[in-house]
Biopython code that builds the backbone (N, CA, C, O; Angstrom):
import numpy as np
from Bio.PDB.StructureBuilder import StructureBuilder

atoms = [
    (1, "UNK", "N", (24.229, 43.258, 36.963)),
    (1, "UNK", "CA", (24.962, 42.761, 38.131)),
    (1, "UNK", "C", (26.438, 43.127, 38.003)),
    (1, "UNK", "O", (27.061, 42.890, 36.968)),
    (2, "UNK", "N", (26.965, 43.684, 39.025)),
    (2, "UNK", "CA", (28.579, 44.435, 39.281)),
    (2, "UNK", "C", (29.344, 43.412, 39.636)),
    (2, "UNK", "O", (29.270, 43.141, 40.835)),
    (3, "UNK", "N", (30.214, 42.604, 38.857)),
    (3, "UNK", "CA", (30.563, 41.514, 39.520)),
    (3, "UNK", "C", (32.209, 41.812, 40.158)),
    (3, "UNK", "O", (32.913, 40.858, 40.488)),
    (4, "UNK", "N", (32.618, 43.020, 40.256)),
    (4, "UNK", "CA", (33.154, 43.589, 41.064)),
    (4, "UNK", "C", (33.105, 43.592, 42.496)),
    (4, "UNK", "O", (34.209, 43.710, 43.026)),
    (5, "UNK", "N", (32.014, 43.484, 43.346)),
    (5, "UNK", "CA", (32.107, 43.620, 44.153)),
    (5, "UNK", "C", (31.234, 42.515, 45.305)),
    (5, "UNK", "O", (30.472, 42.709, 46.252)),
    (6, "UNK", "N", (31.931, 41.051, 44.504)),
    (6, "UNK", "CA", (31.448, 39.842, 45.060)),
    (6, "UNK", "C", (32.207, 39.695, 46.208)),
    (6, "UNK", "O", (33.435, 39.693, 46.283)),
    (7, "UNK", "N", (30.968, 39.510, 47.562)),
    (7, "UNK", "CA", (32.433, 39.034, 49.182)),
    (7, "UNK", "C", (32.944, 37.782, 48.615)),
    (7, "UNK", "O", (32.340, 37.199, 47.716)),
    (8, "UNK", "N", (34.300, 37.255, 49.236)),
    (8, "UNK", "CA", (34.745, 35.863, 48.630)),
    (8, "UNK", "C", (34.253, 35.068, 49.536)),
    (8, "UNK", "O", (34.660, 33.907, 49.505)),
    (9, "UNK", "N", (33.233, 35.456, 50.611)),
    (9, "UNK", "CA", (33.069, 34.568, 51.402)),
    (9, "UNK", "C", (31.495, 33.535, 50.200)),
    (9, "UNK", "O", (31.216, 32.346, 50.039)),
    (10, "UNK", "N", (30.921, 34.833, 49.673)),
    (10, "UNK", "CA", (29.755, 34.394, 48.487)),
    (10, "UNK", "C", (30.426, 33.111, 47.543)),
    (10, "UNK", "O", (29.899, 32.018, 47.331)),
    (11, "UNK", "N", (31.948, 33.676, 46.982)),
    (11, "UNK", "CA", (32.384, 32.590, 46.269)),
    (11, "UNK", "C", (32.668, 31.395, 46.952)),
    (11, "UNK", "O", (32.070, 30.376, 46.608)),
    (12, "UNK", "N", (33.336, 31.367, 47.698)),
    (12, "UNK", "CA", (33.917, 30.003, 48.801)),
    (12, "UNK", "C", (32.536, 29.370, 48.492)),
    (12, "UNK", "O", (32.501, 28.435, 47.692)),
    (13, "UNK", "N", (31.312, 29.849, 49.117)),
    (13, "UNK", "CA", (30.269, 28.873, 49.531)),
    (13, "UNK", "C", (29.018, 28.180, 47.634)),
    (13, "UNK", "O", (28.158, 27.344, 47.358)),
    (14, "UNK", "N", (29.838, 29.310, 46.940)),
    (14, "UNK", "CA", (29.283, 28.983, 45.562)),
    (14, "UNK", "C", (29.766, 27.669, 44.825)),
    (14, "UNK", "O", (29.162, 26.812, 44.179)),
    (15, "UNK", "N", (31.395, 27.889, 45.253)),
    (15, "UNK", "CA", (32.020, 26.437, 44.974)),
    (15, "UNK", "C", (31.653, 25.423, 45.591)),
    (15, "UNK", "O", (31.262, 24.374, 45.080)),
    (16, "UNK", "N", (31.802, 25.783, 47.271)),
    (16, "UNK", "CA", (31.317, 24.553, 48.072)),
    (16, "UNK", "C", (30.194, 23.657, 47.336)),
    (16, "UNK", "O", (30.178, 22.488, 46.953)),
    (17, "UNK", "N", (29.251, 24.725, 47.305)),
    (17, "UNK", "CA", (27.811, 24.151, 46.665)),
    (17, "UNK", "C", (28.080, 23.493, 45.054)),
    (17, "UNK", "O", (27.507, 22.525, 44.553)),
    (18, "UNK", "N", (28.919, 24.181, 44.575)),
    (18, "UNK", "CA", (29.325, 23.391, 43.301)),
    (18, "UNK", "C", (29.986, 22.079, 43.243)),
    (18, "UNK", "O", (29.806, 21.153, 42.451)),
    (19, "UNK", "N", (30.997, 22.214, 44.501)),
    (19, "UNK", "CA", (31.654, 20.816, 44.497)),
    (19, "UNK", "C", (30.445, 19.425, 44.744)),
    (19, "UNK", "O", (30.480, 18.401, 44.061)),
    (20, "UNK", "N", (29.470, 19.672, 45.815)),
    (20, "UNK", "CA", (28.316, 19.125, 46.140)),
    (20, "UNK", "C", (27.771, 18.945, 44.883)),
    (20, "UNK", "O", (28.325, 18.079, 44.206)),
    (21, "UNK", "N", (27.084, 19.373, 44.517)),
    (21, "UNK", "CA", (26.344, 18.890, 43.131)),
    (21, "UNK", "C", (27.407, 17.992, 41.835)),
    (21, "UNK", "O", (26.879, 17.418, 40.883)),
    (22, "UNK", "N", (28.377, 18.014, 41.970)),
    (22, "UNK", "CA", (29.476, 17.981, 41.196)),
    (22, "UNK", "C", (29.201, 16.154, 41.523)),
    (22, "UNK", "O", (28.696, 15.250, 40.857)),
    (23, "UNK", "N", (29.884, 16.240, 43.012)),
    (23, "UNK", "CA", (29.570, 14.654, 43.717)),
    (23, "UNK", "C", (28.192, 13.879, 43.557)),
    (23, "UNK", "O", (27.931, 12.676, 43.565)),
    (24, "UNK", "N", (27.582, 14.764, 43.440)),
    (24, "UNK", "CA", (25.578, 13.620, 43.722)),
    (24, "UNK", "C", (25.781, 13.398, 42.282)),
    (24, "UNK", "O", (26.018, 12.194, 42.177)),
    (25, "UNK", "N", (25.817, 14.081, 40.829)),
    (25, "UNK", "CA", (26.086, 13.659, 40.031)),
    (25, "UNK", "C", (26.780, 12.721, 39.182)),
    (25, "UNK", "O", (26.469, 12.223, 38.100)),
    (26, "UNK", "N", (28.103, 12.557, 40.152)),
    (26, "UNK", "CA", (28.792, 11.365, 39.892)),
    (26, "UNK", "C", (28.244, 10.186, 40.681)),
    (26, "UNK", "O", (28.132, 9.139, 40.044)),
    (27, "UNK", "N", (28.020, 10.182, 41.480)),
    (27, "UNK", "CA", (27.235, 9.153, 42.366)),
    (27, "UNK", "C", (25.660, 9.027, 41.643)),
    (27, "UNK", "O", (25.185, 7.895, 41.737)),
    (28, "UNK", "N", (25.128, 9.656, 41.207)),
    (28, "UNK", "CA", (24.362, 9.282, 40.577)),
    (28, "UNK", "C", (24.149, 8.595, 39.363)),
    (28, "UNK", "O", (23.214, 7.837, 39.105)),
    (29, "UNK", "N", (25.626, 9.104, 38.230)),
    (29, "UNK", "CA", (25.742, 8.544, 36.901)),
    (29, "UNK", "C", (26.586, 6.885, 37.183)),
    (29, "UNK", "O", (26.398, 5.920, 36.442)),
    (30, "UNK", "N", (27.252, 6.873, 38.065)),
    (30, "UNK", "CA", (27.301, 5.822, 38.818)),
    (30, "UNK", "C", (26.600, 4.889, 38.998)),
    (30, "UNK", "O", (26.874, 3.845, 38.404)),
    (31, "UNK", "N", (25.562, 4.942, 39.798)),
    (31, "UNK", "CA", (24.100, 4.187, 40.193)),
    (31, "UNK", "C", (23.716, 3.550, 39.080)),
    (31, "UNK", "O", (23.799, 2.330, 38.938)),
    (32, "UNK", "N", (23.075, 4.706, 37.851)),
    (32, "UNK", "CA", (22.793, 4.269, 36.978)),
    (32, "UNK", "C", (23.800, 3.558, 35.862)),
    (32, "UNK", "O", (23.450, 2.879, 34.897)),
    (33, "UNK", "N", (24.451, 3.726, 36.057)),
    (33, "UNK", "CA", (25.715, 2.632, 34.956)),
    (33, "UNK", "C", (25.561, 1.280, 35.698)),
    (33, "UNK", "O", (25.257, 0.266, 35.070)),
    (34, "UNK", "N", (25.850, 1.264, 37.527)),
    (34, "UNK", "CA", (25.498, -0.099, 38.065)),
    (34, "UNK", "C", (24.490, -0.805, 37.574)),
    (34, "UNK", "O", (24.639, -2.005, 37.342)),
    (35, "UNK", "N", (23.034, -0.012, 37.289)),
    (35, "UNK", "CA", (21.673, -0.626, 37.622)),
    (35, "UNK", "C", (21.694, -1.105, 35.947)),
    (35, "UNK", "O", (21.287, -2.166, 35.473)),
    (36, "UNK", "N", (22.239, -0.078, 35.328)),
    (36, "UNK", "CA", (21.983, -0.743, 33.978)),
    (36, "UNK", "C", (22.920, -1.801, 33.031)),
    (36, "UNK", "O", (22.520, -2.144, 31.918)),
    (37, "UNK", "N", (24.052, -2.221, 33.523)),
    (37, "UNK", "CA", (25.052, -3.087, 33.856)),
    (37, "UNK", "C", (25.589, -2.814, 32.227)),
    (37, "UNK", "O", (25.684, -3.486, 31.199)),
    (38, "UNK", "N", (25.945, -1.071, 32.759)),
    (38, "UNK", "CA", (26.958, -0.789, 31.690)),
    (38, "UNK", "C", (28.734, -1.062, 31.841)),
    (38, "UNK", "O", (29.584, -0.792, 30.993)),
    (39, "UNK", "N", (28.859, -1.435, 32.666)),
    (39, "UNK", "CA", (30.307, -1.527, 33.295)),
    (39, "UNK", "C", (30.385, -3.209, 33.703)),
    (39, "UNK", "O", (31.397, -3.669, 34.231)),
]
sb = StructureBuilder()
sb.init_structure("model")
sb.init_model(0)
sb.init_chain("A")
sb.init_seg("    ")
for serial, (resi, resn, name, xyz) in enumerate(atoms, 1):
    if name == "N":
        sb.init_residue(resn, " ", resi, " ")
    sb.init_atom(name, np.array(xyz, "f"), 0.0, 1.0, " ", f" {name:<3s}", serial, name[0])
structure = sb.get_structure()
């Protein structure tokens, strides 16, 4: 793979999607700290 010749429109939406998963994860490790009444 040529990673030279990535559109940035590919990156923009790679982050997007990264920031997303980034969030359900915290909201998720979240949940579970609530449910398990680590906090």
């Amino acid at each position: 793979m040529e990673q030279d010749n990535i559109p940035t429109q590919d990156s923009d939406q790679v982050e997007a999607i990264e920031a997303v998963v980034t969030e359900e994860l915290l909201v998720e490790e979240i949940s579970i700290d609530g449910m398990c009444g680590v906090y």
